[in-house]
N, C-alpha and C positions, 0 to 999 in steps of 0.2 A: 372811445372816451365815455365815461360814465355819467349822467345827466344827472343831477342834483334839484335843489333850490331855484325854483322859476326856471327848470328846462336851461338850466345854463351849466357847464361842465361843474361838478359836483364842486359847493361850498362856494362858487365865485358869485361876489355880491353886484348886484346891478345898481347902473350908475344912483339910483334912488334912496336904494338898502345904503349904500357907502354915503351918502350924502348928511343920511338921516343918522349912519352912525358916528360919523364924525362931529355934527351935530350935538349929540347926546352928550359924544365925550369932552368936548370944549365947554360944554354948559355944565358937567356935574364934576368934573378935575380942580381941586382949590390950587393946586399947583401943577405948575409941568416939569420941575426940575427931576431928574434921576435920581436914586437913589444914591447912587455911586458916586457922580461926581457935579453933583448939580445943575443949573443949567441948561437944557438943550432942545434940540428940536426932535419931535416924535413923527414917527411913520404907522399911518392907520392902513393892516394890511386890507388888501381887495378879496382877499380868501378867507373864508372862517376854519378856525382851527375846532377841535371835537374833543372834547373830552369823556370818555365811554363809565358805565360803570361797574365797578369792580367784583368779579366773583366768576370761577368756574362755568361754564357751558359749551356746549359746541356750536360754536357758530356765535355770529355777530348778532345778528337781525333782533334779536328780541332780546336786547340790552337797551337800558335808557342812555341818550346823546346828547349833549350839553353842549350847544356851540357858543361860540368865542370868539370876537373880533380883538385879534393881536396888534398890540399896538406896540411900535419897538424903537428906542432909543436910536437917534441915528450916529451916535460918538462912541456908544459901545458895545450895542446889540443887547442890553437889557431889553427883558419882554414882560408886559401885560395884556393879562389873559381879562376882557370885558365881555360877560356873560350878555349873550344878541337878545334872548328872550329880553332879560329887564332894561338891554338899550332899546328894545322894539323895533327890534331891527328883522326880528323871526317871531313870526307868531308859535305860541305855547301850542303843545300839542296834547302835554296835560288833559284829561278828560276829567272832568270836574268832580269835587269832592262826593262822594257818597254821605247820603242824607241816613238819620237811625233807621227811618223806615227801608230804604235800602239795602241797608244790612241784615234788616228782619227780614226781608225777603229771601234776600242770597240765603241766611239760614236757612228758614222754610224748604228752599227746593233743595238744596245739601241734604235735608233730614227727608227728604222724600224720595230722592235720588238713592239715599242706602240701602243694602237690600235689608232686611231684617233676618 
């Protein structure tokens, strides 16, 4: 079985993470009725779902991953996808924005790195 998120089998959130996400989403939802047929009661899954992204390469590993605490209709299986980074449910892994001076460097060693 494949180990994930806090050493627990890949994407299964600990009682903490789940807490804190159900949390989030009772606090920022102005409603909870369905689209469909209004009314009902929702199910915050214990796994987070991934959403990868899009374009040709071999292999997974060095694609960006976007997880997603699925929350799902219990009358008709309607699904919402709530991104975990902005319920703070997962920390970002994001490596922080590049400052100009940073860019002038990357330049710098690119143009010295060429052969001439």
């Amino acid at each position: 079985m494949s180990r994930g998120f806090e050493g627990r089998p890949a994407g299964e959130l600990s009682q903490e993470a789940y807490d804190k996400a159900v949390d989030w989403i009772t606090t920022q939802w102005g409603t909870s009725d369905c689209p469909f047929h209004g009314p009902t009661d929702w199910y915050v899954g214990r796994v987070l779902a991934e959403a990868r992204s899009y374009g040709p390469v071999a292999g997974f590993s060095n694609k960006s991953v976007y997880p997603f605490i699925v929350v799902t209709c219990t009358k008709c299986g309607y699904s919402v996808f709530v991104n975990a980074i902005v319920a703070g449910v997962v920390p970002s892994t994001q490596p922080a924005p590049l400052t100009a001076s940073d860019i002038r460097e990357l330049a710098d060693r690119a143009s010295r790195a060429t052969p001439s």
